[in-house]
C-alpha positions as CSV (number, residue, x, y, z in Angstrom):
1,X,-76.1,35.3,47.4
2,X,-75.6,31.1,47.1
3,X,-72.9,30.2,45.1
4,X,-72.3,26.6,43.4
5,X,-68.6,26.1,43.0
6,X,-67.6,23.4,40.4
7,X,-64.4,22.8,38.3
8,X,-63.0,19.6,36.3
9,X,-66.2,18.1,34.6
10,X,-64.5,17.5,31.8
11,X,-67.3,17.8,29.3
12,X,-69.9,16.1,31.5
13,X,-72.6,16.7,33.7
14,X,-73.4,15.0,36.7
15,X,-77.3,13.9,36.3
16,X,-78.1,15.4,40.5
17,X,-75.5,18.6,39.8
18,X,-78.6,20.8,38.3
19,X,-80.8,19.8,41.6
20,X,-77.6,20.3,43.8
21,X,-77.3,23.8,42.3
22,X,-81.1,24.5,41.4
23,X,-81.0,26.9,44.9
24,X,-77.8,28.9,43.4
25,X,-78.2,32.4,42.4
26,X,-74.4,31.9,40.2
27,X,-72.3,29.3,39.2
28,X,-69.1,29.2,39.2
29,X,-66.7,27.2,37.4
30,X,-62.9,26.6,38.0
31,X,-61.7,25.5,34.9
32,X,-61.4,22.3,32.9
33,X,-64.9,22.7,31.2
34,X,-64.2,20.3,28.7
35,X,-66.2,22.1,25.4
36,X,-68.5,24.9,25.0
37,X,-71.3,23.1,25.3
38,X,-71.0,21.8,28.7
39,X,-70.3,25.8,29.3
40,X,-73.5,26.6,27.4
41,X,-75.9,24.0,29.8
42,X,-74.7,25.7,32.9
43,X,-75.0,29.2,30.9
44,X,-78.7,28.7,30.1
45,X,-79.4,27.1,33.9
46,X,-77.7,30.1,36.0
47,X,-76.1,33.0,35.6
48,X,-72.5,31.4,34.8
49,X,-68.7,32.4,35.7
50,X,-66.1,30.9,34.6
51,X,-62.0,30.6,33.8
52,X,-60.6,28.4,31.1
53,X,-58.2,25.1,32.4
54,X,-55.6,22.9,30.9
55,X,-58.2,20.5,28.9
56,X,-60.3,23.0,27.5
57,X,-60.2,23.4,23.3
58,X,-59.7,26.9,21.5
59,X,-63.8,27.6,21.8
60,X,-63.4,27.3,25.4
61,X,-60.4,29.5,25.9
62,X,-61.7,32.3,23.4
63,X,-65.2,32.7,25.7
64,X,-63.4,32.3,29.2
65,X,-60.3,34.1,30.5
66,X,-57.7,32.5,32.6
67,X,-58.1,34.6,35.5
68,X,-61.5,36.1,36.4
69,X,-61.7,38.8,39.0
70,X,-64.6,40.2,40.0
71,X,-67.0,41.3,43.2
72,X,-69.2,38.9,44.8
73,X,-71.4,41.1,47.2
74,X,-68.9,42.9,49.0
75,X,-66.2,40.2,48.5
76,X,-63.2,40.4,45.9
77,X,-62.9,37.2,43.9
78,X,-59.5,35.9,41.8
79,X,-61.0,32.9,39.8
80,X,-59.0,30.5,38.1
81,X,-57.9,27.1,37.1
82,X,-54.2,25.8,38.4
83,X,-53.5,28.2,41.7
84,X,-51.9,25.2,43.9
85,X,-53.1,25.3,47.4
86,X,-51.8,27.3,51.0
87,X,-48.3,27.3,51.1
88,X,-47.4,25.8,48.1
89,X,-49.0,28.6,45.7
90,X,-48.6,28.1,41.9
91,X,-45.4,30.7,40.3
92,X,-47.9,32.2,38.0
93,X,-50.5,33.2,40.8
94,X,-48.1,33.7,43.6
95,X,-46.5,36.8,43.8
96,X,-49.9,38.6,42.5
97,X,-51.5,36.7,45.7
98,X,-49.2,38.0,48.1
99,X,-49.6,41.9,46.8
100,X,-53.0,41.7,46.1
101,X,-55.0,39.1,47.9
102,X,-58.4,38.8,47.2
103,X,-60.6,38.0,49.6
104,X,-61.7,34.4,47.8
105,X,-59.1,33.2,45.9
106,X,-60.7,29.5,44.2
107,X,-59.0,27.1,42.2
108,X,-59.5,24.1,40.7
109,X,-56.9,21.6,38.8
110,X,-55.9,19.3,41.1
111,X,-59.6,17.0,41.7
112,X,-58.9,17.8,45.7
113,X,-61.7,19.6,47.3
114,X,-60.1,21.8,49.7
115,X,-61.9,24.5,51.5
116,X,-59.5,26.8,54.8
117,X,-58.5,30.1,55.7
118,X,-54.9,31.0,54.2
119,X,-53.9,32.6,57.4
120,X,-50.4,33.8,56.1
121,X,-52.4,36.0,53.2
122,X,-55.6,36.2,54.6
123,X,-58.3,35.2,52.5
124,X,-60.6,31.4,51.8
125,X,-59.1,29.3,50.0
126,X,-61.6,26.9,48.1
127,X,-61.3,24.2,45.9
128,X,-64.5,22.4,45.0
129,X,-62.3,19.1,43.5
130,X,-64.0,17.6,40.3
131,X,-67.4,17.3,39.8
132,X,-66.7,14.8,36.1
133,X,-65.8,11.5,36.5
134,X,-62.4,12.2,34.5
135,X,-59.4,12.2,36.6
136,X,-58.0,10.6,39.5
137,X,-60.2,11.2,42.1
138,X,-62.0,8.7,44.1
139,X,-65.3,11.1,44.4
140,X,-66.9,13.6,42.6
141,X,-67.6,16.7,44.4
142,X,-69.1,20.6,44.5
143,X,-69.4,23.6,47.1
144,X,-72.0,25.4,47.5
145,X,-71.7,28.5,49.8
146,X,-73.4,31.8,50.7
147,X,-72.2,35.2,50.6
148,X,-73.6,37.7,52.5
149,X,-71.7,41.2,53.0
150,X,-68.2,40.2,53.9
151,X,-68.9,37.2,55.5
152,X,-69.2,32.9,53.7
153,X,-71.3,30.8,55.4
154,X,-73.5,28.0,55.2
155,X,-70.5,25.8,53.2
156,X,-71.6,22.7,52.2
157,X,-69.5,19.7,50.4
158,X,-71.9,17.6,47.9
159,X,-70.8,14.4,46.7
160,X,-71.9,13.3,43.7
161,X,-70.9,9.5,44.4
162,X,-67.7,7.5,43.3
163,X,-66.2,8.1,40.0
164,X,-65.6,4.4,39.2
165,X,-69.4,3.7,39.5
166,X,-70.5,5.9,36.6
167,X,-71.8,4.1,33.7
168,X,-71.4,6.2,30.3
């Protein structure tokens, strides 16, 4: 199973994130959609998860959930928008972490694409940073990963070019 992992495109589309992902049996978006209808592109392209974030309107957060769990193969997912990062765990995802881990816990939020092994609660840790030009980032970015059984492999960071360069 190949996996795209995306979050914070703010209601836009990169014009080479439908080729980076064309190879992806799911999508999977970590919040910070922007509006339905950038939900609804990726929706008609690929089969389509996704959580609600902090930007996204009343449409957005009536489709989506906060939180998404769900198997991947034989891997448990937690979804969701604002989780922190190793160590420094978000209060509203924390304690539910630590009882339950899953065994890919993504997040999005904070633009930084972070991908490591939580050693401390055992499971990946991704964070695929933001693939819209919206935030402070220097770089937009996605993952794209495969799952096969228990095990990730074949990780791969695209970068979609410089955020100041994009012309609206």
């Amino acid at each position: 199973m190949l996996i795209g992992l995306i979050s914070d495109t703010h209601g836009w589309i990169h014009p080479r994130l439908f080729h980076f992902l064309e190879a992806c049996d799911e999508i999977w978006h970590a919040g910070d959609i922007g509006n339905i209808e950038t939900a609804d592109a990726f929706a008609a392209f690929k089969p389509f998860k996704a959580v609600y974030g902090n930007i996204d309107d009343a449409i957005v957060r009536s489709t989506y959930k906060e939180n998404m769990h769900f198997m991947a193969d034989e891997m448990r997912i937690w979804l969701t928008h604002i989780g922190g990062s190793p160590g420094n765990y978000d209060r509203k995802v924390r304690d539910e972490l630590r009882s339950n881990p899953p065994d890919i816990f993504v997040c999005g939020h904070s633009h930084i694409t972070r991908v490591m092994y939580d050693r401390k609660l055992n499971f990946l840790y991704l964070n695929p940073g933001a693939a819209g030009y919206k935030g402070f980032h220097k770089v937009m970015t996605a993952l794209r990963f495969r799952i096969d059984g228990k095990q990730v492999h074949d990780m791969e960071v695209i970068e979609l070019g410089e955020r100041a360069h994009v012309t609206i």
